[in-house]
C-alpha positions in Angstrom: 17.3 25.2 0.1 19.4 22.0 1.1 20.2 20.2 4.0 23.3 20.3 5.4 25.2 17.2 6.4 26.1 17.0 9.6 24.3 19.0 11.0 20.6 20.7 11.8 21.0 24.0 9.9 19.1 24.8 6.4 21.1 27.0 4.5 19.4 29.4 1.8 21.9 29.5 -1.1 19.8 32.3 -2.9 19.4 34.3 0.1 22.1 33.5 2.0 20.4 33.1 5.4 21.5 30.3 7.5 18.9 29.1 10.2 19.4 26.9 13.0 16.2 24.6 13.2 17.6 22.5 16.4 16.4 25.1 18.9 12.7 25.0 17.0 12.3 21.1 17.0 11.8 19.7 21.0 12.2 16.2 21.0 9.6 14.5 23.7 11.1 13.1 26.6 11.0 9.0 26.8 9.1 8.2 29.7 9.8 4.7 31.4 7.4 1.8 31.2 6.4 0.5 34.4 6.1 -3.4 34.7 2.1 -3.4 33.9 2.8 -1.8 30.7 5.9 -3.0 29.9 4.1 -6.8 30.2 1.2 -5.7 27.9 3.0 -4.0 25.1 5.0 -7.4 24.7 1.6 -9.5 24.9 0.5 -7.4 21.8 4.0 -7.6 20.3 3.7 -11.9 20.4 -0.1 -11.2 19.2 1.3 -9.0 16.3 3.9 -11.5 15.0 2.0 -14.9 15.5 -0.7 -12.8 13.2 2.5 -11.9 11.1 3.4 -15.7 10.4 -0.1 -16.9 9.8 -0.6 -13.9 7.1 3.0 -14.9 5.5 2.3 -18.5 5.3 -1.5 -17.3 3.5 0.3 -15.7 1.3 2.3 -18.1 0.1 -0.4 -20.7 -0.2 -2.6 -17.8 -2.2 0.7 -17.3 -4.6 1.0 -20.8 -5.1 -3.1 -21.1 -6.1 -2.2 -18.3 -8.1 0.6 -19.2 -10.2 -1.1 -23.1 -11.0 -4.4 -20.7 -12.2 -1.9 -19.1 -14.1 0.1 -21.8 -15.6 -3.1 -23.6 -16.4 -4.9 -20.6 -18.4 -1.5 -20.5 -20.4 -0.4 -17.2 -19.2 2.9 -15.1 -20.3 5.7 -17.1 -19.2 7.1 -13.6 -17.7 4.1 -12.7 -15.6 4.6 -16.5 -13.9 8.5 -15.6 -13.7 7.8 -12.1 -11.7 4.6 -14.4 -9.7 7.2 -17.0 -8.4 9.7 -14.5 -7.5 7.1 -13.1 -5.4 6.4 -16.5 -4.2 10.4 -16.8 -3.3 10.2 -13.8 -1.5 6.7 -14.7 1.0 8.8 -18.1 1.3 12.1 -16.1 2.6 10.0 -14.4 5.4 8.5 -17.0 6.8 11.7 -18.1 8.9 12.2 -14.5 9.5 8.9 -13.9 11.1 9.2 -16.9 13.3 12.9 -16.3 14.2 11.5 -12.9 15.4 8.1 -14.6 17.4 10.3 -17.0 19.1 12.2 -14.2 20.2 9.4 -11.7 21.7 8.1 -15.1 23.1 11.8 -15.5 24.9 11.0 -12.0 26.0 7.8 -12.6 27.2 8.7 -15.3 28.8 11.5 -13.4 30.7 9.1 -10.9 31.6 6.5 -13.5 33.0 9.4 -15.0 35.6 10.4 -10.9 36.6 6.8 -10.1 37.7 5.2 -13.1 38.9 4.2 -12.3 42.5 4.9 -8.6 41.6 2.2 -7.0 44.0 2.3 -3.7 41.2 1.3 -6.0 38.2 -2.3 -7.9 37.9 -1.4 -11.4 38.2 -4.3 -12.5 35.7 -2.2 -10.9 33.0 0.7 -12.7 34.1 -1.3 -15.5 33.9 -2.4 -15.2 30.7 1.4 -13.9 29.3 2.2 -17.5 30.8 -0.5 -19.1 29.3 -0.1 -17.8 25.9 3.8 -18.7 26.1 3.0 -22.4 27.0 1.1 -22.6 24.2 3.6 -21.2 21.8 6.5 -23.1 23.1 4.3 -26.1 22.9 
């Protein structure tokens, strides 16, 4: 069995059955997020990527600890190659995971000027959406 390209249908070359799969396969219907939710899904997204910088910038200073252990015990000159490579590569996403905090920050931000006096949305949560983007535009 293959999958066609193009299209939903598994054809059996042995057999020679075609079957449509797209009428067995319901795709869920995307519900929209009212402003409550909406404002908490992007608190936990700015939670989720400051955790995501602080983890890349351990990282590098665990490879750099690592690769001055290594260089001091003498190891193969390979194995520190393929460590500083790694090293590169924690140092590469670094920018990258803050490009993309300052930008769910932005967002929040956005979010927190849409809803504050919203009667539907708890204003402590707005409060603390504002509060936790002063401090990382600070």
């Amino acid at each position: 069995m293959y999958l066609s390209s193009g299209n939903s249908r598994c054809v059996n070359r042995v057999v020679g059955v075609s079957i449509d799969y797209t009428a067995l396969v319901k795709m869920p219907k995307k519900v929209p997020l009212g402003p409550a939710q909406r404002l908490a899904v992007q608190i936990k997204v700015v939670a989720r990527m400051q955790k995501e910088c602080s983890e890349y910038e351990k990282e590098v200073v665990m490879n750099e600890a690592r690769i001055q252990k290594m260089r001091d015990d003498g190891k193969d000159p390979y194995d520190i190659k393929k460590q500083e490579e790694v090293l590169a590569e924690s140092h590469m996403m670094i920018p990258d995971s803050k490009n993309r905090l300052e930008a769910a920050v932005e967002t929040l931000d956005g979010l927190v000027k849409e809803l504050t006096g919203d009667e539907e949305v708890d204003q402590a949560v707005v409060e603390e959406a504002s509060a936790l983007v002063a401090s990382l535009t600070a």
